[in-house]
FINUKE-438992 format. One record per residue (C-alpha): residue in one letter; x, y, z. Coordinates in steps of 0.2 Angstrom, whole numbers, plus 5000, padded with zeros to 4 digits. Layout:
# residues N
aXYZ/...
END
This chain:
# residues 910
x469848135066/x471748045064/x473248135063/x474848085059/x476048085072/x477448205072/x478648155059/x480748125064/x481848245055/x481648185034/x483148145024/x483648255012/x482648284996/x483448264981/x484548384973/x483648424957/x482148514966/x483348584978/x484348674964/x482648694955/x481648804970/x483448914975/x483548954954/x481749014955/x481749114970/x483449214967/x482549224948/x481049294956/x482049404968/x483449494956/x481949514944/x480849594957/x482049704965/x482649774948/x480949804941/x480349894958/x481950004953/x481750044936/x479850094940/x480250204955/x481650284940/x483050244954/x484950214950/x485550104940/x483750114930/x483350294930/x483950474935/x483550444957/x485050404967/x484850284977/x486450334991/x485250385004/x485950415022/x487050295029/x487050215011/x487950365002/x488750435017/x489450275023/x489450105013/x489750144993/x491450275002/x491950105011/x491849994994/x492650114986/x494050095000/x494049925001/x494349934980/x495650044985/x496449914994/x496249764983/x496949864968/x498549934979/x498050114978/x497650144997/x498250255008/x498450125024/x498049935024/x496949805035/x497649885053/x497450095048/x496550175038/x497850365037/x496450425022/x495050465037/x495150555053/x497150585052/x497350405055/x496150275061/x495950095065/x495250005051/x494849815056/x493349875065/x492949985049/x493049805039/x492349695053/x490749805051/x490649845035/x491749755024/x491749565030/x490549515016/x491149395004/x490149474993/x491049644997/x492449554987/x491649584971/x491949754968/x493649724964/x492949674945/x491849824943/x492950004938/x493250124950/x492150254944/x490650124943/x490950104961/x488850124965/x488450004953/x489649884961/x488949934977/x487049884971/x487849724962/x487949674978/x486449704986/x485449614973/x486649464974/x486649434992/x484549464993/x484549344978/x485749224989/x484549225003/x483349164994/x484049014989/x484448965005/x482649005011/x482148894997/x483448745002/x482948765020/x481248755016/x481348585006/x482048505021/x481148565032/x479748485025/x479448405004/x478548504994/x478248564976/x479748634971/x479048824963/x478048844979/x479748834989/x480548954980/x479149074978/x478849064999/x480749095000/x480549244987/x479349315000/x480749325012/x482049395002/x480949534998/x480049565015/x479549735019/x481149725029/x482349725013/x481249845005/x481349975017/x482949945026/x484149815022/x484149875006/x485250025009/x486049915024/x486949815011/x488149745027/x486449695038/x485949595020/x487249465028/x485949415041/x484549395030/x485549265021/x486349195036/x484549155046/x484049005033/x486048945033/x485948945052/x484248845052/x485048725040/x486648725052/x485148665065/x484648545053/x486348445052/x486248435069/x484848355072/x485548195061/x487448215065/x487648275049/x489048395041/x490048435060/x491348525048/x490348625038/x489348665051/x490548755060/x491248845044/x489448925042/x489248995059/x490849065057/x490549145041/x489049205045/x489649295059/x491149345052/x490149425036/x489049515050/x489149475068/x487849605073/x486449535062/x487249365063/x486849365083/x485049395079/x485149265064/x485349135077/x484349185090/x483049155077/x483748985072/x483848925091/x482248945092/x481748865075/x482948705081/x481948705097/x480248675089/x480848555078/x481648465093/x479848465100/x479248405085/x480548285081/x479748125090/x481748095096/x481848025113/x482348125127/x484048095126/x484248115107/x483548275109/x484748345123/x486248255112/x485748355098/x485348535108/x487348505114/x487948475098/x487048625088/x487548755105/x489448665103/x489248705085/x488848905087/x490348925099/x491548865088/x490848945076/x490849095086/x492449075092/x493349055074/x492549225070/x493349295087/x494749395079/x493649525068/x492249495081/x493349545095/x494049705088/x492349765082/x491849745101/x493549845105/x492949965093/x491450005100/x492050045118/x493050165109/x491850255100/x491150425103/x489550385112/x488050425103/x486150455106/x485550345122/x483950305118/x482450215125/x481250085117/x479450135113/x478349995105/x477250055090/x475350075092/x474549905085/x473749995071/x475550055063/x476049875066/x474849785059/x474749915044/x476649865042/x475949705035/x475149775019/x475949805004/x476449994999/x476650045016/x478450135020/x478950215037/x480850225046/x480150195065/x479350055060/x479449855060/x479249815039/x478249635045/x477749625024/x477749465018/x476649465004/x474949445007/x474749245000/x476249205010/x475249285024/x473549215018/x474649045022/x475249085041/x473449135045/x472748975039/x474048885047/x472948855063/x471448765053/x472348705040/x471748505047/x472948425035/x474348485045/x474648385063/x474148475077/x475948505085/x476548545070/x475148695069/x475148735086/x477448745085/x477548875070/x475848965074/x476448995092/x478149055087/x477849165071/x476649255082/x477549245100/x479149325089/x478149455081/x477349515097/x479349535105/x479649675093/x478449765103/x479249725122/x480549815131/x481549675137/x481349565120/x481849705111/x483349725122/x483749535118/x483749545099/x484849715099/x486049635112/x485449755125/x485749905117/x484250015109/x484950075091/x485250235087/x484250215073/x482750095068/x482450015083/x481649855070/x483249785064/x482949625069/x481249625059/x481849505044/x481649365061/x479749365061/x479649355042/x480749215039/x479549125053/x477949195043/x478649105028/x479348935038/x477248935044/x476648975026/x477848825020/x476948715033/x475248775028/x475648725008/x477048595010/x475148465018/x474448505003/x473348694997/x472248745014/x470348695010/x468848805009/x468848845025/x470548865033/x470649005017/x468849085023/x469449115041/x471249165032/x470149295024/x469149355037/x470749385049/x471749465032/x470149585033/x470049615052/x471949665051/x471849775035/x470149845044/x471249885059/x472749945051/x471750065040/x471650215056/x473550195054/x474350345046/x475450255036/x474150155026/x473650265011/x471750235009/x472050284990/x473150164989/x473850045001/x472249965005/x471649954986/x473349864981/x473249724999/x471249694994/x471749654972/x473449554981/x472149474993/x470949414982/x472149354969/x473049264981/x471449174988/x470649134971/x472549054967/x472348964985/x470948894979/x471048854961/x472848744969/x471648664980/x470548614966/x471848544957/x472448454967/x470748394971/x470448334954/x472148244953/x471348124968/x472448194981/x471948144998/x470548235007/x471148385019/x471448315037/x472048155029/x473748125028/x474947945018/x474747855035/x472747865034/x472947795015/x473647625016/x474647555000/x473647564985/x472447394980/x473247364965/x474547464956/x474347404939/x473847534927/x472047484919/x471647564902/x470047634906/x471247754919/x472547824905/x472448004904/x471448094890/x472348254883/x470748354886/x470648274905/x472548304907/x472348484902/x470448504912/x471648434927/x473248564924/x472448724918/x471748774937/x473248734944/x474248854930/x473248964930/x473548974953/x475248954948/x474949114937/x473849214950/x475249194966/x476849214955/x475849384948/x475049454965/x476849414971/x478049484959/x476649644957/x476249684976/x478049654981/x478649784967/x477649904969/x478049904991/x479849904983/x479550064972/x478650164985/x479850134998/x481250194986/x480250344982/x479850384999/x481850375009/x482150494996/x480950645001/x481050595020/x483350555020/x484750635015/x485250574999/x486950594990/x487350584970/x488250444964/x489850454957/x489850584943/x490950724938/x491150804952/x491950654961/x492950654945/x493650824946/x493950814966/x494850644963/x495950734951/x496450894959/x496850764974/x498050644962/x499050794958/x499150874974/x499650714984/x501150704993/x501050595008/x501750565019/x502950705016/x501250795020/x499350785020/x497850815004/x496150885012/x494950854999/x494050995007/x492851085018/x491451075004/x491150885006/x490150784994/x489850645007/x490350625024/x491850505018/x492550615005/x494250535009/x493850375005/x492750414990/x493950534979/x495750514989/x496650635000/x497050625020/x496050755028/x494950755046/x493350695037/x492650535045/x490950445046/x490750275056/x489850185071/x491550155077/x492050345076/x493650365092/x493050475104/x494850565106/x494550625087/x492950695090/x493150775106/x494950845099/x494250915083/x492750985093/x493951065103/x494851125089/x493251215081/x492851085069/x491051025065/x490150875066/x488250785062/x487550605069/x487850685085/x489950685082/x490150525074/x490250605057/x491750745059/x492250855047/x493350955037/x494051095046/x494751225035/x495951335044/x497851385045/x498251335060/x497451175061/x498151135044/x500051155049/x499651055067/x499250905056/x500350935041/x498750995029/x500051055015/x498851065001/x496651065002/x495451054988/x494251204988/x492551144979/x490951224974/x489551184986/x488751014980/x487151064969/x486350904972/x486250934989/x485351084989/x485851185004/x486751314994/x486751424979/x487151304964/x489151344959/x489351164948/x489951254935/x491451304945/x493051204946/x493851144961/x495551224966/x496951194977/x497851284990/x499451274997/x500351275015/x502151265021/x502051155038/x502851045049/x503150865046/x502050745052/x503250715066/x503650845077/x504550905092/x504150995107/x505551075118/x504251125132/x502551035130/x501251075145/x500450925141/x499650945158/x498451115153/x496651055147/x495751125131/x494851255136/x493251355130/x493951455117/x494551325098/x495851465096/x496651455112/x496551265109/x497351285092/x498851365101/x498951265114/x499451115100/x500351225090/x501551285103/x501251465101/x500051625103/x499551675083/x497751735089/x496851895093/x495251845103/x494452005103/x492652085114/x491252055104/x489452165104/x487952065094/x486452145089/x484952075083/x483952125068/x483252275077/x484752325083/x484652265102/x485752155112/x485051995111/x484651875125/x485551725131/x485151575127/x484251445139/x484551285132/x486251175131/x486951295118/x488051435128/x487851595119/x486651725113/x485351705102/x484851765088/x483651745074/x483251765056/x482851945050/x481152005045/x481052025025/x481752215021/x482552235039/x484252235044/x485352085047/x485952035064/x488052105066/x489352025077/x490552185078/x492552185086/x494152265084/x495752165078/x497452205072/x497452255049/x497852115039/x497351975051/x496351835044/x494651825052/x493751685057/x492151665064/x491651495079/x489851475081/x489451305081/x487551325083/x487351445069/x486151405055/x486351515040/x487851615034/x488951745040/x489951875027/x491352025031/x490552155019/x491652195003/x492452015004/x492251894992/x492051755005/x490551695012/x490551555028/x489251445028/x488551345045/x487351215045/x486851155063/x484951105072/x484251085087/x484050955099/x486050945093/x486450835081/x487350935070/x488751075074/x489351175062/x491451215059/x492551375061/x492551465045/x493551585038/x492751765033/x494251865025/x495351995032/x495252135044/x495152325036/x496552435038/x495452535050/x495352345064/x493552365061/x492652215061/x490752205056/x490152015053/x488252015046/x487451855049/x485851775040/x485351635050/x483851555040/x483251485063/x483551535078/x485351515082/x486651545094/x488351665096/x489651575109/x490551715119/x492251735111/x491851675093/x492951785082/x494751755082/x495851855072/x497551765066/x499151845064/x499951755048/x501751785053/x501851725069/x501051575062/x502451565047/x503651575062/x502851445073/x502751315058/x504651355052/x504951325070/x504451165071/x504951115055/x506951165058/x506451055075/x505450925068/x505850755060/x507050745044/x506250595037/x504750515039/x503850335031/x502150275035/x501550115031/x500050005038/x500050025056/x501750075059/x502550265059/x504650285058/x505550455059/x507250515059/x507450655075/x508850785075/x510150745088/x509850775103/x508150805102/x507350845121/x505550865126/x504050745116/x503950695101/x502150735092/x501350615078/x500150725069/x498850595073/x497450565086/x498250435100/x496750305097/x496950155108/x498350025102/x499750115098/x501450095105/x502950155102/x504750165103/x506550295102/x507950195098/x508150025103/x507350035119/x505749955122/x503949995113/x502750065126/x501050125124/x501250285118/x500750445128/x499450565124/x499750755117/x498150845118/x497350725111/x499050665098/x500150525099/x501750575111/x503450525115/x504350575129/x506550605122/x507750605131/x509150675117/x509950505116/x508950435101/x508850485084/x507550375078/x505750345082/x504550215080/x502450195083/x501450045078/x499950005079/x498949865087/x497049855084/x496249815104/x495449655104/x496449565091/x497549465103/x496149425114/x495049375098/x496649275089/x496849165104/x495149125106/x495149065088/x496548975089/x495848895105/x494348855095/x495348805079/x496248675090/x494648615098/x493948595081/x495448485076/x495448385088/x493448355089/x493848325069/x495448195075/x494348095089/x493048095075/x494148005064/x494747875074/x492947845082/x492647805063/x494147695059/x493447595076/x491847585069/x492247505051/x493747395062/x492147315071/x491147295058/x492547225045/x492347045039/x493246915047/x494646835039/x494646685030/x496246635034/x497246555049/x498746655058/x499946505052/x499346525034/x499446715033/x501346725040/x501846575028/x501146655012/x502546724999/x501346865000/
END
């Protein structure tokens, strides 16, 4: 048997098919996605948030700060961010999350519509990458049109977007970037587009450089197989490998100034989990390949089973060349197989496990499942028997995968056998049809076939209507089978997965009246930067700043300072994600040490469930006399460490002893003294109580009338001072990723008997030293204090902070903020210098000469990032310049000679 030989890189097809397969597959895409939605009853279709997790907690708060900013309403600009964390770098914050083009679009969507906005652009980005699928595809190889942009469908809304990226709506950016990349490795091949190639590795990597990285890994190794395949000579082909690896880097290097300061960020981060790689068993895999399966630890490989059906057959399809099989066959399965190796795994994550899915990379193996589905249909429909062993190995992996515990025998395997036996019979009827339009033969290709004898049209070979219909209705009714096994299977993976996050993920409400009422009491509360708005210890997501306004302690990102979390841990305050996520920290001292002069108090949030439903209560807000945000300290001893004790800590930033740290005696259930605790938590453990018996007490003495607050970050439950009205709830777990914050219980009787009754709902722990008594008046005096001594005027803009001192002013100077890295600062007209370090807080030393102060802020890793791009902005120009004139020599050689002689010319009148 002939085969062709391996064809050279094809020109491009024409644009009307192009347009025609990118239209189908975003059609195909939004209308799947939205369907899947408004079966599983899911927001913006039915009453089922869809904020899960990192979704709700994270990326709808940062669109709704990134409206903010567009609209002029925010509280900061592009370097800080003063709504979160008491001030925090934000390009990293938008160079993770924001980068998007997309992300743009929020600005024409209302405020309070903000999760709309947010799913707008989900749907729109997975629609955009399948049009690029479907564009990459065409030239990859010609083909019909509709089978393009239903493969590229496939991609779009692989198990991986079903199941994660779509409530990573910033990884989305990778999914689309992956075919762009490809076609960037395309234009390299021929010389073609330089310019614009450059601009799309750049964007793509400016959108999302974490997913972008993977993105082209993946389209280095598509460009090397199609080097392999490209039948260029030897030095054709290392030409173009330098030219597409010169593209990347200055791609790359243009994207350095976000890319850079997101790096930066990341070494500043409070570390998280360290976790090590396990592959999957092979069942779970293979199980992952079916529709209707969901799992979190998982690589989603789904594809759909007729774009499967097509990769299988790949390797018998005989139509195709053998290099051409043996190329895509060999890497769809060699990149499949690497999500399941330690040191592969490492590759694709940039050598660092994730903290969560360790699969993120799993929309790589897809697009290559789709490029070797394109090959197998792009030769023409495999024959009977490529589709026979297709079947067979569809039914040795559904066999496998069914002692999986994911794959629901009820369901799962009925739902991939109907989507199998659809997608073959489809197969097959395409096959016939395109046997009975007198196609070639399978395992011929146009080479074999010679120009045709006589290309005349003959009368007795016009088309009937009946043989024109007898030749059309199988392949309509294929086209019918594979667009509804497609658009079924796929919605009905997309549906269950939505239904399952919710019951195994946290999940938030969207915007709604609660958000309404907070972001109210906040507007009319607001007075920065004279002083700060908490919107509260009873948060609603673990952005609550950025979501409904305010400047509290609440933050929530991968690029989380550790200086904020280790100060407010110090402090008392609480955490989850291991102290990524801080949070409120509702106390009086804490308040005036960072200029907390009003706080929103909310009923517990009902959709969350934790607590007794108050949503019928409205929020209210409390006020504080404190310190400007500038400060002054006479005699700081910045040189004493935090301690064990938050209370001690609290004084040892406020400059002054307000607590009473009293001897405690705890006492289980049963009334003995319960036993220390043996793991990481330092304390003494107590559990829940029996029904009908007594709850455990944590009993003191402290001075009347002091307010009581009770520190025990590993308690799970609540804890009451009888006859108050106050009740502190603690939410922590254990292993630890969660801590729970100091809450205040109420005052001490006039008797100084305390007695707290706990109702942990586990086993918890009691630290040593977890009741602390304030004395209000000593605190009124410590904040009048510093106010008499503090700053007299104070602006905040973007980065930069300005105060007015009192003259003569000695000691440090204290910014009620957490001294991240890249701030400097300056008294007077003497230099800016990196700014010294409070207790964790931005400090300057005085010296009583100046009377003005000033901090900016300079994000690390935007001047090294800035000059690499303008170094690679430069090269790029001048590349562009020696292109130019290589050209202008080009046409100079190859002009016409004149007709003219030299005398003639330079005695013309013209």
């Amino acid at each position: 048997m002939r085969t062709a030989p391996p064809a050279a890189p094809s020109a491009a097809p024409s644009a009307a098919p192009l347009r025609a397969a990118a239209l189908l597959a975003a059609a195909v895409t939004v209308t799947v996605l939205c369907a899947a939605d408004a079966a599983a009853r899911s927001y913006p279709f039915g009453p089922r948030t869809r904020s899960v997790n990192d979704l709700g907690n994270q990326y709808v708060p940062f669109h709704a700060h990134l409206w903010d900013l567009l609209h002029g309403r925010a509280h900061g600009g592009l370097l800080i961010n003063w709504q979160s964390g008491f001030g925090a770098s934000f390009l990293p914050d938008l160079g993770t999350y924001l980068s998007s083009p997309f992300a743009l679009l929020v600005a024409v969507f209302p405020r309070d519509r903000i999760d709309l906005a947010v799913y707008a652009v989900t749907v729109l980005k997975t629609a955009a990458a399948a049009a690029a699928m479907a564009w990459l595809l065409l030239r990859l190889r010609p083909g019909r049109w509709w089978a393009a942009g239903l493969l590229a469908a496939s991609y779009a809304l692989c198990g991986w977007t079903l199941t994660a990226g779509n409530y990573n709506p910033m990884w989305l950016d990778g999914l689309l970037a992956l075919p762009l990349l490809c076609l960037v490795g395309e234009w390299t091949l021929t010389g073609r587009h330089p310019l614009l190639g450059v601009l799309v590795v750049a964007g793509a990597w400016t959108a999302n450089f974490y997913t972008a990285y993977m993105a082209t890994l993946a389209a280095g190794l598509v460009l090397l197989v199609r080097l392999w395949l490209s039948g260029l000579g030897r030095r054709q082909r290392l030409t173009a490998a330098v030219r597409a690896a010169g593209t990347v880097a200055l791609g790359a290097g243009l994207a350095a100034p976000l890319v850079a300061v997101v790096w930066s960020g990341t070494r500043h981060a409070h570390p998280g989990r360290v976790l090590h790689f396990r592959p999957v068993p092979t069942e779970d895999l293979l199980a992952r390949f079916l529709p209707t399966t969901y799992s979190f630890g998982t690589p989603a490989v789904y594809v759909g089973t007729a774009t499967l059906l097509l990769a299988l057959a790949l390797p018998f399809h005989r139509a195709v060349p053998r290099r051409e099989r043996a190329g895509w066959t060999v890497l769809a399965a060699a990149v499949t197989l690497s999500l399941q190796w330690g040191p592969t795994h490492l590759l694709w994550h940039a050598f660092a496990t994730p903290q969560g899915s360790p699969y993120r990379q799993t929309f790589v193996p897809a697009a290559l499942l789709v490029i070797a589905a394109w090959h197998a249909l792009a030769y023409g429909p495999p024959g009977p028997r490529a589709l026979t062993v297709a079947g067979a190995l569809f039914a040795v992996l559904a066999a496998v995968a069914s002692g999986s515990a994911l794959t629901d025998h009820g369901y799962t395997l009925p739902v991939a056998l109907v989507a199998a036996a659809g997608a073959l019979t489809g197969l097959a009827l395409l096959g016939r049809s395109r046997a009975d339009g007198r196609t070639r033969p399978e395992g011929r290709t146009p080479a074999d076939e010679g120009p045709p004898a006589d290309d005349r049209p003959r009368p007795e070979d016009a088309p009937t209507a009946r043989s024109r219909i007898r030749r059309l209705a199988p392949a309509g009714l294929a086209v019918l089978l594979l667009v509804g096994t497609q658009v079924g299977e796929t919605a009905a993976t997309s549906a269950v997965a939505t239904r399952l996050r919710l019951a195994h993920m946290d999940d938030y409400a969207p915007w709604g009246a609660r958000q309404e009422r907070q972001a109210e009491a906040i507007a009319e509360a607001d007075g920065w930067p004279r002083y700060r708005t908490d919107p509260g210890r009873e948060q609603t997501v673990g952005n609550d700043p950025l979501l409904v306004g305010g400047e509290g302690a609440q933050y929530y990102s991968s690029l989380t300072s550790d200086v904020l979390s280790t100060t407010l841990t110090a402090l008392g305050g609480g955490w989850t994600s291991r102290g990524r996520n801080v949070q409120s920290l509702d106390n009086a001292v804490t308040d005036a040490i960072f200029s907390v002069g009003a706080r929103v108090h909310s009923p517990p949030d009902p959709h969350q469930r934790w607590w007794p439903d108050a949503s019928g209560t409205s929020p209210t807000v409390t006020r504080q006399d404190v310190p400007p945000l500038v400060t002054v300290r006479p005699a700081p001893d910045a040189h004493r460490a935090f301690g064990p004790s938050p209370y001690r800590n609290q004084e040892l930033l406020l400059g002054a002893r307000v607590y009473t740290v009293p001897r405690l005696t705890v006492r289980t259930s049963a009334g003995r003294q319960p036993d220390r605790s043996t793991d990481e938590r330092p304390g003494l453990r107590v559990g829940a109580a029996p029904a009908g018996a007594p709850r455990p007490t944590i009993t003191a003495r402290c001075p009347a009338g002091s307010e009581v607050y009770l520190w025990a970050p590993y308690l799970s439950g609540t804890a009451r001072l009888p006859g108050q009205a106050l009740t502190g709830r603690f939410r922590s777990d254990h292993p630890v990723t969660k801590i729970a914050a100091m809450q205040r219980l109420g005052r001490t009787p006039a008797s100084g008997r305390l007695r707290i009754e706990l109702s942990p709902d586990r086993t918890s722990v009691v630290p040593d030293g977890a009741v602390g008594c304030l004395d209000t008046a000593r605190l009124h005096t410590a904040v009048q204090y510093l106010k008499d001594t503090g700053a007299t005027r104070v602006t905040v803009s973007d980065g930069t902070v300005r105060a007015d001192l009192p003259a003569g002013s000695t000691g440090t100077a204290v910014v009620a903020a957490p001294r991240i890295a890249g701030w400097r600062c300056a008294t007077g007209d003497a230099p800016a210098r990196p700014a010294g370090a409070y207790h964790g807080l931005i400090a300057v030393p005085l010296d009583g000469t100046a009377t003005t102060l000033t901090c900016t802020f300079h994000p690390p890793g935007l001047r090294l990032g800035t000059a690499v791009g303008g170094a690679s902005l430069l090269a790029l120009a001048l590349l562009g310049i020696l292109a130019a004139l290589r050209r202008r020599r080009a046409a100079a050689r190859t002009a016409p000679p004149m007709t003219a002689r030299p005398r003639e010319r330079a005695t013309s009148p013209l």
